[in-house]
BAVO-814669 format. One record per residue (C-alpha): y, z, x; residue number from 1. Coordinates in steps of 0.001 Angstrom, whole numbers. Example, Ala and Ser with C-alpha at 12.3 -4.5 7.8 and 13.67 -1.06 7.14 Angstrom:
2
PT        v        w        u  seq
PT    -4500     7800    12300    1
PT    -1060     7140    13670    2
***
This chain:
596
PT        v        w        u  seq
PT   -30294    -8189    28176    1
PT   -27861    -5707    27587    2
PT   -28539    -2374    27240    3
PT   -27324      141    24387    4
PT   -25010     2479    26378    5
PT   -22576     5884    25797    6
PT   -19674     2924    26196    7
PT   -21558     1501    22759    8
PT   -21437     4633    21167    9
PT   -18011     5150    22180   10
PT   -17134     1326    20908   11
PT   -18993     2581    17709   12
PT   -16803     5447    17084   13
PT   -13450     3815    17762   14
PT   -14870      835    15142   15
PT   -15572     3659    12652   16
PT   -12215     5190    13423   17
PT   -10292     1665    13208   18
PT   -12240     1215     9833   19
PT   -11187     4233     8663   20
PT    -7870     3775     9069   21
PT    -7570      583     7682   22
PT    -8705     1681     4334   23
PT    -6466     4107     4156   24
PT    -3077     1993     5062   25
PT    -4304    -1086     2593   26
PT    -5284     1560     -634   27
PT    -1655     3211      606   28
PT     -368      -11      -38   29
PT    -2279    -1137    -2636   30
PT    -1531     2658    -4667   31
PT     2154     1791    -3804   32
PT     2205    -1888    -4801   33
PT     1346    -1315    -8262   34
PT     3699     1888    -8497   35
PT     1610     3682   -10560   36
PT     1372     1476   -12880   37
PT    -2365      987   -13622   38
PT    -3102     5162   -12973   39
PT     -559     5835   -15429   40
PT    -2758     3507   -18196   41
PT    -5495     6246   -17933   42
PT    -2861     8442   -19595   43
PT    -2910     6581   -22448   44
PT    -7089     6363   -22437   45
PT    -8988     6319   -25889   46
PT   -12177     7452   -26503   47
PT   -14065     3716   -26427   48
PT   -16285     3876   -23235   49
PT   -15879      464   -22699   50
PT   -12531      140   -22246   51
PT   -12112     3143   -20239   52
PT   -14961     1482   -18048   53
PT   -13177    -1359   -17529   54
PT    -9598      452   -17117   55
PT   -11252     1978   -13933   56
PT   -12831     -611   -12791   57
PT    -9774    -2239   -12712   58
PT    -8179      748   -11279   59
PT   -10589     1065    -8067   60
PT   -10533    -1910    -7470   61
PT    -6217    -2578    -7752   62
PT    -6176      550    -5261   63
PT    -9625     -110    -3261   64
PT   -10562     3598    -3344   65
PT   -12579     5401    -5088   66
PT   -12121     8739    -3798   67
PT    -8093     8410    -5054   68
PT    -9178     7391    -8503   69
PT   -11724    10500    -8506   70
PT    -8710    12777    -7197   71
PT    -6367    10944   -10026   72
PT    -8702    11934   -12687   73
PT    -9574    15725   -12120   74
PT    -5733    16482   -11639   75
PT    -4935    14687   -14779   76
PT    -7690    16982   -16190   77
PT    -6547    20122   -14519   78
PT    -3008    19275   -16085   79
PT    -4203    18597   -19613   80
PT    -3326    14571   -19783   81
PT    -6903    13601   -20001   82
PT    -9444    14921   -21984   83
PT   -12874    16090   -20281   84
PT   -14534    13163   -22544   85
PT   -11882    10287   -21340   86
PT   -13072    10298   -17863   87
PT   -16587     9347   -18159   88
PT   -16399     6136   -19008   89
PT   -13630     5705   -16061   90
PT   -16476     7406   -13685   91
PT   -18602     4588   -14231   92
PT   -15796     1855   -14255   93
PT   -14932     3137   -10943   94
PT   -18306     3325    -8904   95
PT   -18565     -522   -10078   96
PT   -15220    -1632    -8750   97
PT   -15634      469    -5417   98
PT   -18538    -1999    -4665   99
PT   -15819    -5051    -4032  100
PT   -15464    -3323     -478  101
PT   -18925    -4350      452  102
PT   -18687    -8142    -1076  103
PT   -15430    -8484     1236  104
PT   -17143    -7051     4267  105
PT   -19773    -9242     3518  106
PT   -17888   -12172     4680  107
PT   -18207   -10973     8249  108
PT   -22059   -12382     7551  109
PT   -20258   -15579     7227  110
PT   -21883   -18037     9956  111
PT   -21741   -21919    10495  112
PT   -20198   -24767    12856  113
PT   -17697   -26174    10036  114
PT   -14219   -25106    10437  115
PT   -13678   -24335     7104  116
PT   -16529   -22044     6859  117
PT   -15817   -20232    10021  118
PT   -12326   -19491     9167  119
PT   -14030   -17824     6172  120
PT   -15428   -15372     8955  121
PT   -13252   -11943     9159  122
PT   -13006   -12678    13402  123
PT   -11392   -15752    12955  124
PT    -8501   -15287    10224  125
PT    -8209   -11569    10867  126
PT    -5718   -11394    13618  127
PT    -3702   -14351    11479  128
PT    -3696   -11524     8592  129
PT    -2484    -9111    11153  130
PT      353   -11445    12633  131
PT     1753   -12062     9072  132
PT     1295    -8523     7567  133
PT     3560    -7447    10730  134
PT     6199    -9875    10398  135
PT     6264    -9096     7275  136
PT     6728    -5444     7304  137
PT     9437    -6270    10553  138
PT    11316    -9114     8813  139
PT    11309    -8369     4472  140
PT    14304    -6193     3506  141
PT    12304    -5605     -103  142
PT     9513    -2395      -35  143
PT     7030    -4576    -1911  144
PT     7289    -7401      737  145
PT     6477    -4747     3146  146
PT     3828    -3307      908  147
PT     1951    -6609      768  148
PT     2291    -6338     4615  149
PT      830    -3059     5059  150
PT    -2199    -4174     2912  151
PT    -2379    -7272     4937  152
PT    -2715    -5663     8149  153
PT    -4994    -2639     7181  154
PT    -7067    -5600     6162  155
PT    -7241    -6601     9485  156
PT    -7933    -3721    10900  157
PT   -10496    -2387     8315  158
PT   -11979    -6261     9862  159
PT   -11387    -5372    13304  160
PT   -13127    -2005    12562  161
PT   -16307    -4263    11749  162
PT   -15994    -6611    14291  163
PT   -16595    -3773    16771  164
PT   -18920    -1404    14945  165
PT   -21404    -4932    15141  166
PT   -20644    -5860    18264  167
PT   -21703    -2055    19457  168
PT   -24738    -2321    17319  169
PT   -25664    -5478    18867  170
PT   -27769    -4212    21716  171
PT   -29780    -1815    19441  172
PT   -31815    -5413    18275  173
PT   -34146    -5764    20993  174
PT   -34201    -1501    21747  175
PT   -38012     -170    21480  176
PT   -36266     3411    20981  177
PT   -34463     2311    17801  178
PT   -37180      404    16445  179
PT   -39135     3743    16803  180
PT   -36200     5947    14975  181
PT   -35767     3097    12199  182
PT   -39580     4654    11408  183
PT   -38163     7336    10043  184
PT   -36153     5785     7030  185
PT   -39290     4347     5759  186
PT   -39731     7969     4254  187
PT   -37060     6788      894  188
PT   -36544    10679      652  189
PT   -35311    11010     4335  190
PT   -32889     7641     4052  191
PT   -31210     9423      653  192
PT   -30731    12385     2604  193
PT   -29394    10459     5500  194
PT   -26707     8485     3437  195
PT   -26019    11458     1520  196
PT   -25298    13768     4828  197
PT   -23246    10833     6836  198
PT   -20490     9928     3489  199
PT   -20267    13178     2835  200
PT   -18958    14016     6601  201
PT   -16591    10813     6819  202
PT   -15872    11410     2789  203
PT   -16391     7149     2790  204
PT   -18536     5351      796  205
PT   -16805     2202     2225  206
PT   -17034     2849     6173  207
PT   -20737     4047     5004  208
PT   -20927      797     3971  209
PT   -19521    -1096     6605  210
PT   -21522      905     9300  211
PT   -24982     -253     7428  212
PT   -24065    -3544     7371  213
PT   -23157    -3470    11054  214
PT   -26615    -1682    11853  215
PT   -28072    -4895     9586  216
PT   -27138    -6756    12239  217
PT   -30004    -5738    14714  218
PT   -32615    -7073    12460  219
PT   -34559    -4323    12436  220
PT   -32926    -3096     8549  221
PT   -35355    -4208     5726  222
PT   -34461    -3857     2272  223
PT   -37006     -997     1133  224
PT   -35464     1144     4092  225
PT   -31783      361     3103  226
PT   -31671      796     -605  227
PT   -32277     4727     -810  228
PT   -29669     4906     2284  229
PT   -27337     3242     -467  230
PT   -28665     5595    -2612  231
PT   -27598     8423     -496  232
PT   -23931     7202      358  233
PT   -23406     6858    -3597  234
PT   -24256    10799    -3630  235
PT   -22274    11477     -304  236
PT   -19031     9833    -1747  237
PT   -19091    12746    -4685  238
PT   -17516    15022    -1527  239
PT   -14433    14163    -1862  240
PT   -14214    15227    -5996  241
PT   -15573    17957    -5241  242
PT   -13086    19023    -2445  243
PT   -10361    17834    -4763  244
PT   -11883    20432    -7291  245
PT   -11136    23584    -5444  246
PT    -8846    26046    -7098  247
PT    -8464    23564   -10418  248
PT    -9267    24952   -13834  249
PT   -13033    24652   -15709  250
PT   -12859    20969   -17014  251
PT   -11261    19695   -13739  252
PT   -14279    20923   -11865  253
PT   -16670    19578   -14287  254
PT   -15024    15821   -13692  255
PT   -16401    16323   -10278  256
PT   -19550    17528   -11660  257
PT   -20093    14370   -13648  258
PT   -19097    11816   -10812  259
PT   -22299    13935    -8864  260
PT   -24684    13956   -11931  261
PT   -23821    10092   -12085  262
PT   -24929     9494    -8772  263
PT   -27799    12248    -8884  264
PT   -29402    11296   -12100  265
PT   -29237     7131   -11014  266
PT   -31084     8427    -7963  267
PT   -33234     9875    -9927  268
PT   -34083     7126   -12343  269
PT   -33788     4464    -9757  270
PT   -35425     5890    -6622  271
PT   -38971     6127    -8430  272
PT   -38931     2643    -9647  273
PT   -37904      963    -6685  274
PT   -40773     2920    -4730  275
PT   -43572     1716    -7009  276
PT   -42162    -1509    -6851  277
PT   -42285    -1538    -2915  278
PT   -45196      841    -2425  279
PT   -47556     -221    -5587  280
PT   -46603    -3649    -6788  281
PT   -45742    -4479    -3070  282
PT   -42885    -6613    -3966  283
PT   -42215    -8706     -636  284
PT   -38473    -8518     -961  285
PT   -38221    -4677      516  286
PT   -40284    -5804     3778  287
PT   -37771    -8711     4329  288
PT   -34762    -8230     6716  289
PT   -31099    -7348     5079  290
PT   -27554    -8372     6138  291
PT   -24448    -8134     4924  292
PT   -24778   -10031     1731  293
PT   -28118    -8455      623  294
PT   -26395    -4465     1444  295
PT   -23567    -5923    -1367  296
PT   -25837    -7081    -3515  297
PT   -27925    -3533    -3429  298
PT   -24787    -1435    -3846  299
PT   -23737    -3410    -6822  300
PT   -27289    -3246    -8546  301
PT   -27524      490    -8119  302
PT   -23764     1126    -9447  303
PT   -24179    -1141   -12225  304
PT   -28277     -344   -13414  305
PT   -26516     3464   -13143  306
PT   -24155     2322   -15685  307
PT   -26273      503   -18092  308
PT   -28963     3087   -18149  309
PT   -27003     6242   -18223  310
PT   -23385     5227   -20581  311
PT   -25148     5731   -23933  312
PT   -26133     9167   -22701  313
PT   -22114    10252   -22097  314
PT   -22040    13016   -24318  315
PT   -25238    14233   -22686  316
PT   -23902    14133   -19354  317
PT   -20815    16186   -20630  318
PT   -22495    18544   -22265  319
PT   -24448    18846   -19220  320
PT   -21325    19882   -16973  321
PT   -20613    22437   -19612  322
PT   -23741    23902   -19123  323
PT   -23608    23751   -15339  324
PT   -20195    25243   -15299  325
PT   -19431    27846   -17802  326
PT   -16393    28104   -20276  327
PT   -13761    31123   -18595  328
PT   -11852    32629   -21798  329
PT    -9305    34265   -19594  330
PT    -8301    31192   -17664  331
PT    -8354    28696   -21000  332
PT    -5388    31789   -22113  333
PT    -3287    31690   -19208  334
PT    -3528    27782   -18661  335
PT    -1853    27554   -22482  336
PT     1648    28063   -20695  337
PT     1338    26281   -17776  338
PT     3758    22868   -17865  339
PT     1166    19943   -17751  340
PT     1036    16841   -15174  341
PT     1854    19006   -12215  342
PT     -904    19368    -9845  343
PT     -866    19078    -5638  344
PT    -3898    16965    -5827  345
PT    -1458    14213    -7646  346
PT      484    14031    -4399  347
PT    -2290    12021    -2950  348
PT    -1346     9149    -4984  349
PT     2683     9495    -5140  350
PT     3231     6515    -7749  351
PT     1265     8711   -10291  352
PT     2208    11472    -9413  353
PT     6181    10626    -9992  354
PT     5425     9198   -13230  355
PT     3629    12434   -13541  356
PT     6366    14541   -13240  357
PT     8789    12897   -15183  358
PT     6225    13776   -18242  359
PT     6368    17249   -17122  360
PT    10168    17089   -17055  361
PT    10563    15359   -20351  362
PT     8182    18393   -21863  363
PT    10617    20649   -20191  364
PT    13188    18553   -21773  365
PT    11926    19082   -25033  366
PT    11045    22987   -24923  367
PT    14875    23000   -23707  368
PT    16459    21404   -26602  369
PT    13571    23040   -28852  370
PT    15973    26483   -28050  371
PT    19150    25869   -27676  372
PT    19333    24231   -31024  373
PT    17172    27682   -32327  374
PT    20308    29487   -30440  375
PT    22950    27313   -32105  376
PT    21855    28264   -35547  377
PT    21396    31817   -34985  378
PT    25437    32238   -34398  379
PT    25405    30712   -38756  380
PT    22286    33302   -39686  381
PT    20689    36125   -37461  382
PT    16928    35663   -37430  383
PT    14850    38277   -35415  384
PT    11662    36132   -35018  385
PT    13795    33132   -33525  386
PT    15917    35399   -31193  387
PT    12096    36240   -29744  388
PT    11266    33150   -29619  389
PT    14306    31745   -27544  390
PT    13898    34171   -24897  391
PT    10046    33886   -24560  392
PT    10960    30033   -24467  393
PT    13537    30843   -21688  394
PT    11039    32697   -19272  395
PT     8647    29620   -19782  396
PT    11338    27324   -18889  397
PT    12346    29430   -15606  398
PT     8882    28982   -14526  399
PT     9143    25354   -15104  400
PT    12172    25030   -13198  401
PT    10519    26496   -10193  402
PT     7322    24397   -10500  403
PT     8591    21687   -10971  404
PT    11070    22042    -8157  405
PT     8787    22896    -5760  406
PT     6550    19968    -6844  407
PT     9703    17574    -6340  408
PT    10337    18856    -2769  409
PT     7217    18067    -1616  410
PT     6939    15324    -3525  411
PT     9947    13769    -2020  412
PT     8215    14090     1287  413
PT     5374    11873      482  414
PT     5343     7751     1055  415
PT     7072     6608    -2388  416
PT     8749     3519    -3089  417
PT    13020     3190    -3690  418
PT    12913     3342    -7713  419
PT    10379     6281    -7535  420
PT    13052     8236    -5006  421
PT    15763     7798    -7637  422
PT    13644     8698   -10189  423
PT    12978    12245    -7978  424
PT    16237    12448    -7570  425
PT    17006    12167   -10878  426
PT    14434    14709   -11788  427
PT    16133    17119    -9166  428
PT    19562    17333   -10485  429
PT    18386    17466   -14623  430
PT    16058    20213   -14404  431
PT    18533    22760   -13199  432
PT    20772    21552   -16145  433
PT    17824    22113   -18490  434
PT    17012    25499   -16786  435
PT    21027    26448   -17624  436
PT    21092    25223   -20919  437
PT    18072    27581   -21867  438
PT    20101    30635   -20121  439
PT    23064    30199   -22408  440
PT    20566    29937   -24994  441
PT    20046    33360   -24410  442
PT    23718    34227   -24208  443
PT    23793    33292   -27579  444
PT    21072    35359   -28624  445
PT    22682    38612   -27402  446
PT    25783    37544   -29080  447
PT    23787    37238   -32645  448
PT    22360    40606   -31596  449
PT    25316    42451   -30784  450
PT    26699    41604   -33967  451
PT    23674    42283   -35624  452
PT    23077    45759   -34407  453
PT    26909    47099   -34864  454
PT    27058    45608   -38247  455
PT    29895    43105   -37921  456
PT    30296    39741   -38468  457
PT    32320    36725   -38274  458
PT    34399    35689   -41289  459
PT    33317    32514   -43681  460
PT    37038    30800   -41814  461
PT    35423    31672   -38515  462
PT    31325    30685   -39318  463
PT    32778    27398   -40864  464
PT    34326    26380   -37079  465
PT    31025    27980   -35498  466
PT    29415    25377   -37742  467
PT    31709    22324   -37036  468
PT    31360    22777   -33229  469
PT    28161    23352   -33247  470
PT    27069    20484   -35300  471
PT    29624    18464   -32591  472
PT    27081    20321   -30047  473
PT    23897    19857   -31656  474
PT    24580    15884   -31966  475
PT    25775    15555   -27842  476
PT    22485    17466   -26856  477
PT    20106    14931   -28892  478
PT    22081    12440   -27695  479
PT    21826    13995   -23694  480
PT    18041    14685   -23987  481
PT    17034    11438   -25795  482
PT    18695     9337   -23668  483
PT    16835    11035   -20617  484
PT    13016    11459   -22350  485
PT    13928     7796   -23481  486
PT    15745     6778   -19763  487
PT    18101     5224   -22398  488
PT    21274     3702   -20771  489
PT    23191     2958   -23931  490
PT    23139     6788   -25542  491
PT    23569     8089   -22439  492
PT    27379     6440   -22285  493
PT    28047     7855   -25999  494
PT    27620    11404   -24379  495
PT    31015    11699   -22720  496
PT    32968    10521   -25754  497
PT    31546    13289   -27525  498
PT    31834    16014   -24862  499
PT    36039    15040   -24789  500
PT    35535    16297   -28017  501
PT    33709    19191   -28101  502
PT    36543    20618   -25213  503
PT    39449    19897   -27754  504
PT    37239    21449   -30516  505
PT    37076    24174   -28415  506
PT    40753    24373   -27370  507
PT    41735    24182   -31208  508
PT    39615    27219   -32535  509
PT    40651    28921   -28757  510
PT    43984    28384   -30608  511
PT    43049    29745   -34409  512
PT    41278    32727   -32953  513
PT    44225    33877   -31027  514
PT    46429    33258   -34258  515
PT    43745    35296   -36358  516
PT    44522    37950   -33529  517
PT    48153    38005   -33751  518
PT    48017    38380   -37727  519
PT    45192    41319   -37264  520
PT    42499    39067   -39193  521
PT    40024    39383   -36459  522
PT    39278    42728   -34543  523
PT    39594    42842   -30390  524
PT    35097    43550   -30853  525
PT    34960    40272   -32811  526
PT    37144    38571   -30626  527
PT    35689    38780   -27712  528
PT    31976    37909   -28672  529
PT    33686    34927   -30429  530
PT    35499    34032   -27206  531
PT    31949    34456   -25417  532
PT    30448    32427   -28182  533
PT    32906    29338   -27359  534
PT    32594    29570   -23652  535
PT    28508    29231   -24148  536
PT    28639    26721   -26146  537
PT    31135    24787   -24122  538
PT    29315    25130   -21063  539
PT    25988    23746   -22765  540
PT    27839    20854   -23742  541
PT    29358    20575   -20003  542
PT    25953    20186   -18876  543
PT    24838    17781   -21652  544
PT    27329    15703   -19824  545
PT    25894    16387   -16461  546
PT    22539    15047   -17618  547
PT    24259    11968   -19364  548
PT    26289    11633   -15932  549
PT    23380    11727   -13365  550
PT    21349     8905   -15376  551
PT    24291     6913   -14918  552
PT    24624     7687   -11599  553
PT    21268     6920   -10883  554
PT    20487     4264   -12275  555
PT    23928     2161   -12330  556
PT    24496     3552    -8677  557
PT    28141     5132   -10043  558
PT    28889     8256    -8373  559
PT    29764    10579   -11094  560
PT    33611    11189   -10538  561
PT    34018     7067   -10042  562
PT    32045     6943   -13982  563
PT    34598     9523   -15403  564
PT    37516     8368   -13717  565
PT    36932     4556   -14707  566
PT    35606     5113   -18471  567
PT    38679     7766   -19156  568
PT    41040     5289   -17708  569
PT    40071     2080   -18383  570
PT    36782     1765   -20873  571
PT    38010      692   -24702  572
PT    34623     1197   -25761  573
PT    34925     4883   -24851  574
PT    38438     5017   -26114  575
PT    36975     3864   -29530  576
PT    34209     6113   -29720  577
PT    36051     9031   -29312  578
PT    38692     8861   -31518  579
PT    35905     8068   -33843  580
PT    34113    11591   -33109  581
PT    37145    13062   -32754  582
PT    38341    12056   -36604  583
PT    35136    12935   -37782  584
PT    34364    16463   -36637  585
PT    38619    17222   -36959  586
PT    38565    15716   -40002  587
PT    35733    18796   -41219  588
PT    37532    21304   -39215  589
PT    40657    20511   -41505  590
PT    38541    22013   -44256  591
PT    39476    25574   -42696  592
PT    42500    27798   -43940  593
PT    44452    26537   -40823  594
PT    44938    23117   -40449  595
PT    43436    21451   -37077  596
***
């Protein structure tokens, strides 16, 4: 007979370790498979419990992790995308899909002479799984092909993982010394507290999992000693939320509060009743020996009983986490500014936290053309409170420029998939137009000022060109920033057109103005706030065009000078639309006392 050994224990911790690691390169995979696409649904989450149940059911069980769906949620929280309210129902959802784990690791239970049935066994088709998840990931040219791969083999090795953990186990059947520790768990308080202390170290509800169903294997595991161990592993898994909620803002920490009062109060409820039913009823079930099947089964009775019992009580267990932790006035002030969607603990999950960011960039986007349109009617009518406005709106965008930066670089550095990197990329190169655009924003504000404060202004000629350019301006920036909220293709191309011109508008009152000049109808002062004036407002357009350009280049794969060069020269469609802007907005500039 073979004797439990340190070589076991070391065979133990390498099965752990291989377990592990396998979970983490097939959720990876998983997470990047579905490129964000079923995280970013929880964006859209109503209040109906049920369907946010199911959404994260689906969720956990799409990205086989838990832990990543309990990180999703408290930085969507901490960014303001998700309501406090929203996530509860996903809470639930997800502790019922993180149970699938234990029904596949079940199958290593799997026993019988039939072919068929063995090859149902995770030693027989795992190293086949391996062999085709590598050739895979060697051979496809397409990052979803090797995607599937990675999944494929951290399936094998999460199944290796097993294999070994049992096989270490093994000896531990017929050990007198074991049978004599295994005493110890028939104390339900000590086997919570035992499942509680291990998840929480390896932050795995899973490899908890696994590693009972492993120890199952000795024999010596009865159902009344493993059920409060399961217990304990539900409340151990809560480790990771609440390591996720460090340094996030009130209602981020209280997700994590109500994945742990989930898990605390089920104990709770649940514990009791399954110890009178062992202890006082003396149901025979908890005496008989448990495998792998029967661990499953427990895990999925807890998670869902939870569920039913404690989802009409929602609200309570909300309000409860407001009780638990405290409204902070101060911090609900300062987190009113702050851009929303950007949060470190997104980076965990990259496909989210892309899609993420682009909502943080499209509500820079919008704050952006929010004041330079302000800005563009100021230089028609000077309006104190607006002049405010645009340069408080300025400092805000500043900040966003560097957060959301600095959240691109490092974001850019994490596993993401080809159409995500271009979509960084994108991100990259817009912002700092959108950062620009909001500083000649201000230009224009000190122009409206100066005049304002020496008393001068520009003649009705003059304002009635401000007003034709402008309106020529105001048009190519809706047309700029809804075509990249909207990642619209079409309005993009209709940018250019109109930035051709905006330059010859530009050149032509360049023109009047120094005529004006030469027939002293315009002071030097004037003149050169006006000549200011038309430099701002052509740069702003300039950069309209850059935004227009990089979508293009992006996502058509043009470089930018190729795009100008061949639309100029050769596109009739551009042609057409520009001499169609360019009679329209000359056609209202003719109105003036010099013809265009």
């Amino acid at each position: 007979m073979e004797e439990f050994s340190i070589f076991n224990i070391f065979t133990l911790l390498g099965g752990l370790a291989f377990f592990l690691y396998g979970m983490k390169v097939m959720s990876t995979g998983l997470e990047k498979l579905t490129g964000g696409k079923l995280e970013l649904a929880l964006k859209k989450m109503t209040s109906n419990k049920i369907k946010a149940l199911l959404l994260g059911m689906g969720i956990t069980i799409a990205i086989q992790s838990s832990s990543a769906m309990t990180v999703m949620l408290v930085g969507f929280v901490n960014s303001g995308i998700m309501s406090l309210e929203q996530t509860i129902g996903v809470c639930f959802g997800s502790d019922i899909g993180t149970t699938l784990t234990a029904w596949i690791l079940s199958l290593a239970g799997v026993d019988g002479k039939n072919p068929f049935i063995k090859m149902l066994k995770p030693s027989s088709f795992a190293p086949l799984v391996a062999l085709i998840g590598v050739i895979m990931i060697m051979a496809a040219k397409k990052n979803k092909k090797k995607d599937i791969g990675r999944i494929l083999v951290g399936f094998a090795i999460i199944m290796t993982g097993m294999t070994l953990m049992s096989d270490a186990v093994s000896p531990l059947a017929d050990s007198p010394k074991f049978q004599n520790v295994l005493t110890a768990f028939q104390n339900p308080i000590f086997g919570v507290l035992v499942g509680a202390g291990f998840t929480g170290i390896i932050q795995s509800s899973a490899a908890s999992v696994g590693i009972l169903q492993a120890f199952s294997q000795t024999g010596a595991l009865t159902y009344g000693m493993a059920l409060p161990i399961i217990m304990g592993l539900n409340i151990g898994t809560c480790v990771t939320a609440l390591i996720s909620s460090i340094g996030v803002n009130k209602n981020a920490k209280r997700v994590a509060c109500i994945h742990i009062l989930i898990k605390i109060l089920g104990t709770l409820i649940l514990l009791p009743i399954s110890m009178i039913l062992e202890s006082v009823i003396h149901l025979s079930i908890f005496d008989q020996t448990v495998g792998y099947v029967g661990i499953a089964v427990m895990h999925s009775i807890f998670n869902i009983a939870t569920t039913i019992i404690l989802l009409p009580f929602s609200k309570h267990i909300v309000n409860l986490s407001k009780i638990i932790i405290k409204d902070d006035a101060a911090e609900e002030e300062s987190s009113k500014k702050t851009i929303t969607g950007l949060d470190t603990i997104l980076l965990k999950t990259p496909a989210v936290a892309v899609h993420t960011c682009i909502s943080a960039t499209n509500q820079m986007a919008e704050l952006t053309r929010e004041t330079i349109l302000k800005a563009l009617e100021l230089l028609k009518g000077y309006d104190e409170e607006a002049c405010d406005i645009i340069i408080e709106n300025e400092d805000i965008i500043d900040g966003y420029e560097d957060k959301i930066n600095s959240f691109l670089i490092k974001l850019s550095k994490s596993s993401i998939t080809g159409a995500d990197s271009r979509s960084v990329s994108k991100m990259m190169h817009c912002v700092g137009n959108f950062e620009r655009i909001s500083d000649h924003a201000v230009n224009l504000v000190e122009s409206a000022q100066e005049m304002h404060d020496k008393g001068i202004m520009f003649s009705d000629e003059c304002i009635n060109e401000i007003t034709v350019i402008t309106d020529a301006i105001a048009e190519n920036i809706n047309k700029a920033f809804d075509s990249y909220v909207n990642s619209d293709l079409a309005t993009a191309h209709k940018v250019e057109p109109l930035e051709e011109v905006v330059d010859n508008l530009s050149t032509e009152l360049k023109n009047r103005h120094i005529r004006r000049l030469q027939n002293d109808e315009c002071t030097v002062e004037l003149g050169y706030i006006f000549q200011d004036v038309l430099t701002n407002l052509e740069r702003v357009s300039d950069h309209c065009s850059n935004i227009a350009g990089c979508l293009i280049e992006t996502d058509e794969k043009k470089t930018l000078h190729a795009y100008l060069h061949d639309v100029k020269e050769n596109d009739e469609t551009f042609r057409n639309e520009y001499r169609e802007y360019a009679e329209e907005y000359f056609r209202r500039l003719s109105g003036s006392s010099v013809n265009a």
